[in-house]
ROGULO-395793 format. One line per field, with one value per residue: residue number from 1; residue in one letter; x, y, z of N, C-alpha, C in turn. Coordinates in steps of 0.02 Angstrom, whole numbers, padded with zeros to 5 digits. Example, Ala and Ser with C-alpha at 12.3 -4.5 7.8 and 13.67 -1.06 7.14 Angstrom:
BEGIN
i c(1 / 2) $
aa c(A / S) $
n.X c(00660 / 00642) $
n.Y c(-00284 / -00112) $
n.Z c(00390 / 00354) $
ca.X c(00615 / 00684) $
ca.Y c(-00225 / -00053) $
ca.Z c(00390 / 00357) $
c.X c(00660 / 00645) $
c.Y c(-00165 / 00002) $
c.Z c(00390 / 00394) $
This chain:
BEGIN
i c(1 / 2 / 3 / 4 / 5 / 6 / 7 / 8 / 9 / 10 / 11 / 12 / 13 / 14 / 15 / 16 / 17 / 18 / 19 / 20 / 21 / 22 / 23 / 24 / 25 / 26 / 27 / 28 / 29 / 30 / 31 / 32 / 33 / 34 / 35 / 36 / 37 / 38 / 39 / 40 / 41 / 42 / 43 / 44 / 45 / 46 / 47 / 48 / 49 / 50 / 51 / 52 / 53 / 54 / 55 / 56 / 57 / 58 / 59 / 60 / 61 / 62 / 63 / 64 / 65 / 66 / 67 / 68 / 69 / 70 / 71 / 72 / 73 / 74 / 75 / 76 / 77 / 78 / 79 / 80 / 81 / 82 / 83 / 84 / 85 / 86 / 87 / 88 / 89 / 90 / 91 / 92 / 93 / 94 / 95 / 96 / 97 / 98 / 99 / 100 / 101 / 102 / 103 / 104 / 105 / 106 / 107 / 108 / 109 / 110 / 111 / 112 / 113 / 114 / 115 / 116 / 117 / 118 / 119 / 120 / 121 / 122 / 123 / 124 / 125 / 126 / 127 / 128 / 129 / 130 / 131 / 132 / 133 / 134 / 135 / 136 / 137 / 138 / 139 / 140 / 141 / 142 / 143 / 144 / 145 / 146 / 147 / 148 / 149 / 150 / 151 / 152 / 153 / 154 / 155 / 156 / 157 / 158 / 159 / 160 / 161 / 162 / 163 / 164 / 165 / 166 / 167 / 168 / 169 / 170 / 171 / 172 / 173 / 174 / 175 / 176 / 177 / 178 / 179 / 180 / 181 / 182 / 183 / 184 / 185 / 186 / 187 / 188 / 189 / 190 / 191 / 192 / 193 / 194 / 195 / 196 / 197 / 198 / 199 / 200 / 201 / 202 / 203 / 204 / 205 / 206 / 207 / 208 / 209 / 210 / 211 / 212 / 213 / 214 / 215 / 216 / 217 / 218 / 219 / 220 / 221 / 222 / 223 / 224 / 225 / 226 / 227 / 228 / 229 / 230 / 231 / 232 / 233 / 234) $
aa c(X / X / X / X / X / X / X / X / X / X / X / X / X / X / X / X / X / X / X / X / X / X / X / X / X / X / X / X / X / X / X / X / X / X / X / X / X / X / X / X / X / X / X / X / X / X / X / X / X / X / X / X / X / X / X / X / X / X / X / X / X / X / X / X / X / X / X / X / X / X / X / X / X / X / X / X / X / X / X / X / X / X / X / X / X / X / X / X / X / X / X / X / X / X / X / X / X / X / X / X / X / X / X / X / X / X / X / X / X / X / X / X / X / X / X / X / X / X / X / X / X / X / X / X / X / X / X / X / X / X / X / X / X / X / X / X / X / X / X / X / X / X / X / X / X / X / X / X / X / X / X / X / X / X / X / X / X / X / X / X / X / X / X / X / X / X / X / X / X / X / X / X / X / X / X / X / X / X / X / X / X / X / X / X / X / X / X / X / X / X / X / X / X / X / X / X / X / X / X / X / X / X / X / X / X / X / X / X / X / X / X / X / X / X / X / X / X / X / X / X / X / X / X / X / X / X / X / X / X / X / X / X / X / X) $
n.X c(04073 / 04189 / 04164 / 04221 / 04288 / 04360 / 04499 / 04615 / 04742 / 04896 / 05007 / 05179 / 05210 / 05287 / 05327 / 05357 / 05276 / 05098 / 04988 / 04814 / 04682 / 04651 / 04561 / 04580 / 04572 / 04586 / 04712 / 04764 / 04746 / 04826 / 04952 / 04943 / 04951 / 05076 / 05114 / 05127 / 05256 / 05383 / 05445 / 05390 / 05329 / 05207 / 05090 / 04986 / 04816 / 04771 / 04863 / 04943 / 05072 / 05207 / 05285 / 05362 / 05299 / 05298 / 05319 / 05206 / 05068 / 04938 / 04972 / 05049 / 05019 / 05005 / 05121 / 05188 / 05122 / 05163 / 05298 / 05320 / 05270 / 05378 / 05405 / 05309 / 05159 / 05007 / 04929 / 04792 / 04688 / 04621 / 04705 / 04746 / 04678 / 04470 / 04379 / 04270 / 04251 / 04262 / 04141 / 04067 / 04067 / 04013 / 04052 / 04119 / 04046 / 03988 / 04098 / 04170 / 04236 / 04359 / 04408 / 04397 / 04505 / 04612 / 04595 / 04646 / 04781 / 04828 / 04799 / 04844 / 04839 / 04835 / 04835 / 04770 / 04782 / 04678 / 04642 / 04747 / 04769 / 04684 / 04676 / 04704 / 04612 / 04603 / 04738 / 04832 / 04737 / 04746 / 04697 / 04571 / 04502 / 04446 / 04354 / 04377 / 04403 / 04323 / 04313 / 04281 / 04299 / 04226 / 04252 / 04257 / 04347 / 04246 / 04232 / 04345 / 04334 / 04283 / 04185 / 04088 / 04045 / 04001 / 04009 / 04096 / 04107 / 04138 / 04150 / 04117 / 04176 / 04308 / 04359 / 04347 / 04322 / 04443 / 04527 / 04518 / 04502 / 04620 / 04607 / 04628 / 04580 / 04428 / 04373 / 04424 / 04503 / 04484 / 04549 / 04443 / 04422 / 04550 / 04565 / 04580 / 04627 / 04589 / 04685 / 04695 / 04746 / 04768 / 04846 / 04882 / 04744 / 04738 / 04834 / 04752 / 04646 / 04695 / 04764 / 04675 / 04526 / 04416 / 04374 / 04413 / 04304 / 04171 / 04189 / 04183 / 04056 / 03972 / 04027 / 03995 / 03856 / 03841 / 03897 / 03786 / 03700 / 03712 / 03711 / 03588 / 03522 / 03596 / 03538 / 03418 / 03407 / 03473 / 03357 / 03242 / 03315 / 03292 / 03158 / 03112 / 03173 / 03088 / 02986 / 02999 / 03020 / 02904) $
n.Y c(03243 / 03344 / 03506 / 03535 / 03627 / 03670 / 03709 / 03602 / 03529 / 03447 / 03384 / 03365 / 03266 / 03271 / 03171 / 03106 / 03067 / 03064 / 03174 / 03216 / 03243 / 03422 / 03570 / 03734 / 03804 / 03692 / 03654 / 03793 / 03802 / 03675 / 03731 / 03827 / 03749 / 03689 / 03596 / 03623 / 03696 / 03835 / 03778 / 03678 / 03533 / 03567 / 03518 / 03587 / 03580 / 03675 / 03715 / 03596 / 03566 / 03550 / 03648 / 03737 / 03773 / 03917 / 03986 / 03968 / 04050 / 04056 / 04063 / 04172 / 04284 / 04250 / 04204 / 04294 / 04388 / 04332 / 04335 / 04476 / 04484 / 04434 / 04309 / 04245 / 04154 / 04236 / 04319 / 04254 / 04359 / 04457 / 04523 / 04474 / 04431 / 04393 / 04268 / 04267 / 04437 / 04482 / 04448 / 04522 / 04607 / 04687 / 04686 / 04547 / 04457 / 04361 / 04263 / 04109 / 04029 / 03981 / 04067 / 04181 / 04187 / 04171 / 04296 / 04367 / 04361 / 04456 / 04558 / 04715 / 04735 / 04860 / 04949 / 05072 / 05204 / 05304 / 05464 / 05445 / 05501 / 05439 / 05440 / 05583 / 05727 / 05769 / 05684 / 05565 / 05447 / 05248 / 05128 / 05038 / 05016 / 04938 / 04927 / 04837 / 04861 / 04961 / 05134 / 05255 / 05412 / 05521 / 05671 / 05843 / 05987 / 06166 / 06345 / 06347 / 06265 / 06080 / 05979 / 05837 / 05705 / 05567 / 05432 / 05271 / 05098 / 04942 / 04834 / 04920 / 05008 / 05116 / 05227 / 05145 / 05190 / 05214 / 05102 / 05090 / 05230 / 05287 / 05420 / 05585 / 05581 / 05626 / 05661 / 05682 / 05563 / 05496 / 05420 / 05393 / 05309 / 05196 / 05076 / 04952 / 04911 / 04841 / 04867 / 04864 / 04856 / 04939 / 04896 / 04750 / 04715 / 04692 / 04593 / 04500 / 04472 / 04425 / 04299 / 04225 / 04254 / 04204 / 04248 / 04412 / 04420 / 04418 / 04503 / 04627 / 04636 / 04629 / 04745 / 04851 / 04841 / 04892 / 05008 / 05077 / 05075 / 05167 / 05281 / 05304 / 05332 / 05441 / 05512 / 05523 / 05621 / 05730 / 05740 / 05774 / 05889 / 05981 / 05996 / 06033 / 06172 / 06233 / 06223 / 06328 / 06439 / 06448) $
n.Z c(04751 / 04644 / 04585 / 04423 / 04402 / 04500 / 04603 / 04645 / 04780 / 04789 / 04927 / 04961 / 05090 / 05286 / 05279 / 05139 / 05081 / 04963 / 05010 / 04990 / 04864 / 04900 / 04937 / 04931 / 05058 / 05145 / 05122 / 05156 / 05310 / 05345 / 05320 / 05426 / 05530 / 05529 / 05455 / 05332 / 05246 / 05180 / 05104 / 05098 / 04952 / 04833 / 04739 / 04616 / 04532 / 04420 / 04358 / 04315 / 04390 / 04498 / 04656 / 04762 / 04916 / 04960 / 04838 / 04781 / 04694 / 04764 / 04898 / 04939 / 05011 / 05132 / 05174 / 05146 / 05253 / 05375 / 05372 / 05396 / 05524 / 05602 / 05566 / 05621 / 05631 / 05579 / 05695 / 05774 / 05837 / 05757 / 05698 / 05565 / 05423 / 05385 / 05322 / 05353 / 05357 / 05242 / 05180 / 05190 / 05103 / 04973 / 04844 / 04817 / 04860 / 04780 / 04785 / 04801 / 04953 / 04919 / 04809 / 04854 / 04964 / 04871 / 04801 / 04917 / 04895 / 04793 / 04846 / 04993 / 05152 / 05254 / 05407 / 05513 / 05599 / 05697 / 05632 / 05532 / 05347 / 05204 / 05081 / 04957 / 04899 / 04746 / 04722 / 04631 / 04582 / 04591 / 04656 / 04741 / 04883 / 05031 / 05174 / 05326 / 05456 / 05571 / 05561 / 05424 / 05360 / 05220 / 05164 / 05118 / 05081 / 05130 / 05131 / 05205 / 05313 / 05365 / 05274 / 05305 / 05197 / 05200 / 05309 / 05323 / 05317 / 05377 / 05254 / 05165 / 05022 / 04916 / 04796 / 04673 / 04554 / 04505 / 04473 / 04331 / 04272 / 04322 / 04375 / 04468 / 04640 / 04709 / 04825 / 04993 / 05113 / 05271 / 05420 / 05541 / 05658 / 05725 / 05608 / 05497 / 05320 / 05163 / 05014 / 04851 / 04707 / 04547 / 04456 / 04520 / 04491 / 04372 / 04341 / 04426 / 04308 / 04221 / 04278 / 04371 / 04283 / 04318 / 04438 / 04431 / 04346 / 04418 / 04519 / 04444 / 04387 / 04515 / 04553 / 04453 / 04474 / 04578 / 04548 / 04447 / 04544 / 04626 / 04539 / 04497 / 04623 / 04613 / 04506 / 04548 / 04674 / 04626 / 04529 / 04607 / 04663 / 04543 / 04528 / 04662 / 04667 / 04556 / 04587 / 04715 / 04620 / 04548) $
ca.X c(04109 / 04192 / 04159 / 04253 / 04357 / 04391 / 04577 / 04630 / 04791 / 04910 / 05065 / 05226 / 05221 / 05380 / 05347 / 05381 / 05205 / 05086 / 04948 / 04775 / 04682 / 04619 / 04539 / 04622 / 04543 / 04627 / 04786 / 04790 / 04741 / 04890 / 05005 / 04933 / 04978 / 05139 / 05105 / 05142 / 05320 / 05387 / 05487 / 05347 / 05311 / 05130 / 05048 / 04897 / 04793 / 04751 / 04930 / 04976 / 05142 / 05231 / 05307 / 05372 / 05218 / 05324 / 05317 / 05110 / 05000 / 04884 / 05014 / 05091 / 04994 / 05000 / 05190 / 05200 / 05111 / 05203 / 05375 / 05299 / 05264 / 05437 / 05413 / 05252 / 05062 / 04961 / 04872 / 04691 / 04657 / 04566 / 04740 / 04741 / 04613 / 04453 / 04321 / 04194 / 04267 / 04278 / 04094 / 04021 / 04091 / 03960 / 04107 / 04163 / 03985 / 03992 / 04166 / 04164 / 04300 / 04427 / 04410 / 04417 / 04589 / 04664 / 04578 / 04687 / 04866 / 04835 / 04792 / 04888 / 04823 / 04829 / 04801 / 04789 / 04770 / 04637 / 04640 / 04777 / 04748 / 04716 / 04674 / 04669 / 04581 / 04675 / 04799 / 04839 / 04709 / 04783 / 04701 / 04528 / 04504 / 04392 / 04357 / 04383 / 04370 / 04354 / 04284 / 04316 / 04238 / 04246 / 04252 / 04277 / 04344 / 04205 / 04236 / 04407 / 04324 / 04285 / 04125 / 04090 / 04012 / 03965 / 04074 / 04126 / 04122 / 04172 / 04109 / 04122 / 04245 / 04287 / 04392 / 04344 / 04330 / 04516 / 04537 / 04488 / 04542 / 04687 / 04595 / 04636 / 04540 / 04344 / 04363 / 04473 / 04466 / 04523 / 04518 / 04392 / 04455 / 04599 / 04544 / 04606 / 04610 / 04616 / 04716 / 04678 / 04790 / 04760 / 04902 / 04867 / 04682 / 04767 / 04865 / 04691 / 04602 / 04737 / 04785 / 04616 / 04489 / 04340 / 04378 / 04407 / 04226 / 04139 / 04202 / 04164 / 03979 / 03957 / 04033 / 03958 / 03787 / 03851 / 03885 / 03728 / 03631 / 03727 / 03717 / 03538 / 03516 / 03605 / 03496 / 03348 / 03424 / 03466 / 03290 / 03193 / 03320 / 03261 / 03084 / 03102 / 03190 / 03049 / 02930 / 02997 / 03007 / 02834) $
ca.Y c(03255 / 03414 / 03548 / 03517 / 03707 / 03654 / 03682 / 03525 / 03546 / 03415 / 03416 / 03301 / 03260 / 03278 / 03091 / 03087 / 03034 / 03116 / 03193 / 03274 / 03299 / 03451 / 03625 / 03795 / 03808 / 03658 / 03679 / 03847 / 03760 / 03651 / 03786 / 03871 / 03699 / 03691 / 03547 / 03640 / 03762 / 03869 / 03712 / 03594 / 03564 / 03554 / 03510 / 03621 / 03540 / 03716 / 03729 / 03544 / 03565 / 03536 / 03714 / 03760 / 03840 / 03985 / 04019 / 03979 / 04117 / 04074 / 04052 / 04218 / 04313 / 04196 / 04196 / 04374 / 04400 / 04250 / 04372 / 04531 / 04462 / 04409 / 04236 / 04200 / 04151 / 04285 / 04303 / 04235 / 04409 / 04515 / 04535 / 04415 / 04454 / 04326 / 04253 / 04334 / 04513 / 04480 / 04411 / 04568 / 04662 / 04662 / 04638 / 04502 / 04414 / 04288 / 04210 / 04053 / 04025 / 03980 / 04131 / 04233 / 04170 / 04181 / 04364 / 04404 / 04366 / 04515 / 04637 / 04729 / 04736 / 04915 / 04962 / 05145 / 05257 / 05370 / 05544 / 05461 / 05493 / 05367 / 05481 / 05655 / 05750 / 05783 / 05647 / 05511 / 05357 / 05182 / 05077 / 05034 / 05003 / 04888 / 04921 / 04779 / 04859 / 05017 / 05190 / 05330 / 05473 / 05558 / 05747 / 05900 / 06073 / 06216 / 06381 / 06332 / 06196 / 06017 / 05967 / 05774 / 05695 / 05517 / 05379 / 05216 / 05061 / 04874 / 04801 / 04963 / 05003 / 05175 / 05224 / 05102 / 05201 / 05246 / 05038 / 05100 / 05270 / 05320 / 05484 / 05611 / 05583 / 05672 / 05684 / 05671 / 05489 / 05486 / 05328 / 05406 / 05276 / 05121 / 05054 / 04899 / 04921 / 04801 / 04902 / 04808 / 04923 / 04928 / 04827 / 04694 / 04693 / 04669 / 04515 / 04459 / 04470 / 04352 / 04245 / 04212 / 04296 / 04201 / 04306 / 04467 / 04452 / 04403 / 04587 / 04690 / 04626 / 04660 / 04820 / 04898 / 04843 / 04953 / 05088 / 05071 / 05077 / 05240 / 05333 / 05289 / 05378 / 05517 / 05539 / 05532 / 05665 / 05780 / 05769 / 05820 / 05946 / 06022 / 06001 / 06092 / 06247 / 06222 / 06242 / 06373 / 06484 / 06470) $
ca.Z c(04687 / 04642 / 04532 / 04366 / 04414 / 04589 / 04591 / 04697 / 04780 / 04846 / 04940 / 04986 / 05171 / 05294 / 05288 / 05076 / 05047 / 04932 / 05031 / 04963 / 04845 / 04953 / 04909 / 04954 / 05135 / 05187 / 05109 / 05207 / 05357 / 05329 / 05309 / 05511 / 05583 / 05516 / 05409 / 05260 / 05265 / 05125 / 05068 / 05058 / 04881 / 04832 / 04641 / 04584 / 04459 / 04366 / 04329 / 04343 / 04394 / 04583 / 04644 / 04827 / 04916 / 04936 / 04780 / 04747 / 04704 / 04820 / 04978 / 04944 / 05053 / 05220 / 05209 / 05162 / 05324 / 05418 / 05367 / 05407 / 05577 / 05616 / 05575 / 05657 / 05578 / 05597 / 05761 / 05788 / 05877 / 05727 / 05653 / 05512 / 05393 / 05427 / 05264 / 05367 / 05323 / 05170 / 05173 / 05211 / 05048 / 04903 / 04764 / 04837 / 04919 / 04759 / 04778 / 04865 / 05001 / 04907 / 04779 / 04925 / 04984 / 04823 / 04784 / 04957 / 04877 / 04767 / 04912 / 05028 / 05207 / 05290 / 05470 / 05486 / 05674 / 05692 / 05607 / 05494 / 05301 / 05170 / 05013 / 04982 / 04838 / 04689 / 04749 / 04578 / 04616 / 04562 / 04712 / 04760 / 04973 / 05057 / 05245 / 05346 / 05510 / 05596 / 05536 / 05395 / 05351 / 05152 / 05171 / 05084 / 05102 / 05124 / 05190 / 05239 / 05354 / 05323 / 05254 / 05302 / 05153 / 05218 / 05342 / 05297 / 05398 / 05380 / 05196 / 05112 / 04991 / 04889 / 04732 / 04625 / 04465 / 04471 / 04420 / 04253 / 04242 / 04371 / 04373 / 04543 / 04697 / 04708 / 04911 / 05070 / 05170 / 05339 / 05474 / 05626 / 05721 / 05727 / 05542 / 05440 / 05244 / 05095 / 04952 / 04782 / 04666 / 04457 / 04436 / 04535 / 04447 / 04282 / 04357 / 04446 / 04281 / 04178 / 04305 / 04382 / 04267 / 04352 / 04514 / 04407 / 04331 / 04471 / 04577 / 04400 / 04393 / 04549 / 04558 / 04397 / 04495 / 04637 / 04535 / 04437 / 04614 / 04650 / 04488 / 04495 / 04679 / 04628 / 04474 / 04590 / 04714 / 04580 / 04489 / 04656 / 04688 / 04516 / 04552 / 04725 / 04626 / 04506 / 04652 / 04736 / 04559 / 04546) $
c.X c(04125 / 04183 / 04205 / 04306 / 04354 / 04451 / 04576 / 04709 / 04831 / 04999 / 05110 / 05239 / 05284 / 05371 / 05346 / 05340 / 05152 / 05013 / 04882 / 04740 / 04640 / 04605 / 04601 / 04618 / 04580 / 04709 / 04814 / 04792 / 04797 / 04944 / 04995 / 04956 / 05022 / 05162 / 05135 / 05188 / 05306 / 05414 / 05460 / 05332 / 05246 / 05124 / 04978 / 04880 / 04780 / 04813 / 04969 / 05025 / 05143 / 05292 / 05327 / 05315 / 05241 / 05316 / 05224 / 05087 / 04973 / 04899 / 05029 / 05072 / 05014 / 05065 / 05216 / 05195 / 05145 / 05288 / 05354 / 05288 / 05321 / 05437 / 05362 / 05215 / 05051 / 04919 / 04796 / 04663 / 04615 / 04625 / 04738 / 04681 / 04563 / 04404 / 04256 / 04208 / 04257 / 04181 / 04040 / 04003 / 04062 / 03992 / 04125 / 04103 / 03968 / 04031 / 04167 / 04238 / 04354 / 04450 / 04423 / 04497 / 04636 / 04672 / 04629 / 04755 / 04851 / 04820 / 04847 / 04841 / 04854 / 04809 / 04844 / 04773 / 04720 / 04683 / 04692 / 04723 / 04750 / 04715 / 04675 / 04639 / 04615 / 04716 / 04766 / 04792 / 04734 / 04744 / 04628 / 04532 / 04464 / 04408 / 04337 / 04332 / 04381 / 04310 / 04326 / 04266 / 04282 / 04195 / 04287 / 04279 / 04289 / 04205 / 04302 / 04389 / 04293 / 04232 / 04131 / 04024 / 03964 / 04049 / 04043 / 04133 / 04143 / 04110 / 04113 / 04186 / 04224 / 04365 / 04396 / 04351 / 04410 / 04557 / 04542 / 04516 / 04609 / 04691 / 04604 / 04573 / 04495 / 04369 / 04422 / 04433 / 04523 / 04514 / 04483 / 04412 / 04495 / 04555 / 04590 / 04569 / 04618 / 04642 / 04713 / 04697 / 04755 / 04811 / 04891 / 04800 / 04698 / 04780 / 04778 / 04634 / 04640 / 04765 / 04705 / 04540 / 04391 / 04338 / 04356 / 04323 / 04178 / 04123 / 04184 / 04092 / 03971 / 03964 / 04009 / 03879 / 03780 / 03849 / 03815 / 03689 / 03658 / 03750 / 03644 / 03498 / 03554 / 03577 / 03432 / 03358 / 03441 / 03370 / 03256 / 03232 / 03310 / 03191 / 03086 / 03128 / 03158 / 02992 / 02929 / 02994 / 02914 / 02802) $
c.Y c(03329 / 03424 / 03516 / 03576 / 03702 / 03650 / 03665 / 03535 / 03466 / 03409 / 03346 / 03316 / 03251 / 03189 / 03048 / 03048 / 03088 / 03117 / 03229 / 03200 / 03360 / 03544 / 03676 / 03803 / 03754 / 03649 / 03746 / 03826 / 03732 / 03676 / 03826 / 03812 / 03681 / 03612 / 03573 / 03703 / 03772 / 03807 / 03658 / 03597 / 03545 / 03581 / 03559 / 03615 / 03618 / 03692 / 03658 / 03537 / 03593 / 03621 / 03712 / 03789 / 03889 / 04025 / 03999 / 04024 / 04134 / 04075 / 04107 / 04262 / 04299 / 04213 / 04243 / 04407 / 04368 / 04316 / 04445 / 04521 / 04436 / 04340 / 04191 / 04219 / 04208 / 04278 / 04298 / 04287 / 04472 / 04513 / 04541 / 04441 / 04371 / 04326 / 04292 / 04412 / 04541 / 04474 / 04501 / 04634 / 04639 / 04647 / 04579 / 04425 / 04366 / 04243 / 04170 / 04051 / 04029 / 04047 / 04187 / 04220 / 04172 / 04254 / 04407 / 04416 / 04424 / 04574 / 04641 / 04754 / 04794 / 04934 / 05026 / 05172 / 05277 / 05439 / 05521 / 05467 / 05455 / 05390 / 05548 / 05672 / 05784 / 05724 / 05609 / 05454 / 05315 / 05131 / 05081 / 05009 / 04992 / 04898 / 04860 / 04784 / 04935 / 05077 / 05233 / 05389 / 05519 / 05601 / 05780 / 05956 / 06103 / 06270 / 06376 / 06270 / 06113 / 06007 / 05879 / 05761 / 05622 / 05455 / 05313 / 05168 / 04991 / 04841 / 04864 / 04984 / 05085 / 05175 / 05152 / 05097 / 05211 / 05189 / 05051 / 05164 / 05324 / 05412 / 05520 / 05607 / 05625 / 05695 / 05670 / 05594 / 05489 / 05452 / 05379 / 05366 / 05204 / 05097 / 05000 / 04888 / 04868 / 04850 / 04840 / 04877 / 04897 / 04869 / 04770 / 04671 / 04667 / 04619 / 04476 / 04435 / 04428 / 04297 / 04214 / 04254 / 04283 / 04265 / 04388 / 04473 / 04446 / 04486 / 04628 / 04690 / 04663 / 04735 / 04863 / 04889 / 04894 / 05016 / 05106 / 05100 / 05159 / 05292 / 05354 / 05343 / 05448 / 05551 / 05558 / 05594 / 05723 / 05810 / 05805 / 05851 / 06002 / 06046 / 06044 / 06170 / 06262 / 06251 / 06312 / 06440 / 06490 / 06519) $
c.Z c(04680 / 04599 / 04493 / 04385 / 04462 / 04565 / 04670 / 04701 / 04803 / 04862 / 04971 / 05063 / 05196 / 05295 / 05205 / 05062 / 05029 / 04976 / 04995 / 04912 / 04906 / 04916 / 04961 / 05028 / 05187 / 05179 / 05171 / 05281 / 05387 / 05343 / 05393 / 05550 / 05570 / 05472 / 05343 / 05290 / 05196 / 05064 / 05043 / 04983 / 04863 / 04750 / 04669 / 04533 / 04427 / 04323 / 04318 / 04330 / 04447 / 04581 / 04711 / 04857 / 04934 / 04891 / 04735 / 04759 / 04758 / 04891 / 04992 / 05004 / 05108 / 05235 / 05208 / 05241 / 05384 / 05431 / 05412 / 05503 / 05611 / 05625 / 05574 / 05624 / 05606 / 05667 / 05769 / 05818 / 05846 / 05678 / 05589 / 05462 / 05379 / 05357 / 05286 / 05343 / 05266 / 05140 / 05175 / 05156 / 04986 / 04844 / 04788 / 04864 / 04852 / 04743 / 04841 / 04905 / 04962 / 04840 / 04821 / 04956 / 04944 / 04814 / 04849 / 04932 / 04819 / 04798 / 04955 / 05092 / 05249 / 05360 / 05484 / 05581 / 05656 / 05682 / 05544 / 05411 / 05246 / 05101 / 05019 / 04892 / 04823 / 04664 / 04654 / 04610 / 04561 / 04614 / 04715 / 04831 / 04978 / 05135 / 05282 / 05417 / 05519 / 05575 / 05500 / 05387 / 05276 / 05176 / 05093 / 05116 / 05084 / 05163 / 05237 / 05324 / 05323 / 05308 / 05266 / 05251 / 05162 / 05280 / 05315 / 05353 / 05369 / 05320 / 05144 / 05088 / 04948 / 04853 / 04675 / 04567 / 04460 / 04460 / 04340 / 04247 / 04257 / 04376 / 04464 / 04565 / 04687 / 04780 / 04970 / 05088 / 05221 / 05377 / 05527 / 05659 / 05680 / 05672 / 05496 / 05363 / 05214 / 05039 / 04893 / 04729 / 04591 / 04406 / 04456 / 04517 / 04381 / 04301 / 04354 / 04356 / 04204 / 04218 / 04355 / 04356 / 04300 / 04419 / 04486 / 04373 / 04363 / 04498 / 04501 / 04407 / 04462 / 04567 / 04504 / 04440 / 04556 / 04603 / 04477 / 04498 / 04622 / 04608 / 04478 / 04569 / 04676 / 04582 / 04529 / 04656 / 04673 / 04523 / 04556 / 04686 / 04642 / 04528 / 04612 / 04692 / 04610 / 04554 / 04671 / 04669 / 04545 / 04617) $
């Protein structure tokens, strides 16, 4: 039996029979084996009402990428972005699959070189980034050389507060090596948080508990760097 907020999808077959009901996972599914085109039309009980899956929320992504690709699915080779990736990112580690596949059609999928840059300090933030894959490293100028402040690896994410207050960049972020981003902009949080607000409070909880944990460690690194001052004055 499903959940009561299981949105149940189902779709008209090329053989003009109604297929489903079926969750998001297999719908997408659907849509990689060519079962489901842009043309097919597929009901979603949230909304109950039949739509092109072109034009569903939760398709947008796939066929974004499908175009972007000249045509073709995404490649099974890392490309694609995979539920495990996603799995590894503490805002995100209590949305079940299909929250996760929807939470993608509001991202934008980045793959950056090494040395290129993905923020700089000062710069306007509007976007929060989720590392998928790859390496960064947040620096600062000191001395007219760079100061590395900490690197970044696959599950961690950075600018989060500038969701909330589109305040300039604290630090430099640069890819250390071949790196794939999630971009989750302020705008598309506003959408996420009226068009699926379970998703949107899911990633705030969690992320106020993140920044909790790391307002909390930097109290505790600031008190015993008074106490050592404190020390050495005596």
């Amino acid at each position: 039996m499903q959940p009561p907020d299981s949105v149940q999808f189902r779709i008209i077959g090329s053989d003009d029979r109604v297929h489903g009901p079926v969750e998001l996972p297999v719908l997408v599914d659907w849509l990689r084996e060519g079962r489901v085109t842009g043309d097919t039309w597929v009901h979603a009980s949230q909304q109950d009402a039949w739509s092109k899956a072109s034009r569903l929320a939760e398709l947008r992504f796939f066929f974004e990428r499908r175009a972007s690709a000249g045509g073709k699915s995404p490649a099974p080779d890392g490309s694609a972005v995979q539920l495990a990736d996603l799995r590894k990112v503490k805002v995100l580690a209590n949305l079940t699959d299909a929250q996760l596949q929807r939470f993608l059609t509001y991202t934008e999928v980045q793959t950056l070189p090494a040395r290129a840059t993905v923020v700089k300090r000062g710069d306007h933030g509007d976007a929060i980034y989720i590392v998928l894959r790859g390496e960064l490293r947040v620096s600062l100028p000191s001395s007219g050389q760079e100061r590395v402040l900490t690197t970044l690896g696959p599950g961690d994410f950075f600018g989060e507060v500038s969701l909330f207050d589109h305040g300039p960049r604290s630090a430099d972020v640069a890819a250390y090596s071949t790196s794939t981003l999630l971009r989750f902009s302020s705008a598309s949080f506003d959408r996420l948080a009226v068009e699926a607000p379970d998703i949107a409070a899911s990633i705030l909880l969690c992320m106020g508990k993140t920044l909790a944990s790391r307002i909390r460690a930097d109290n505790k690194r600031y008190l015993s760097s008074v106490a050592f001052n404190e020390a050495l004055g005596d």
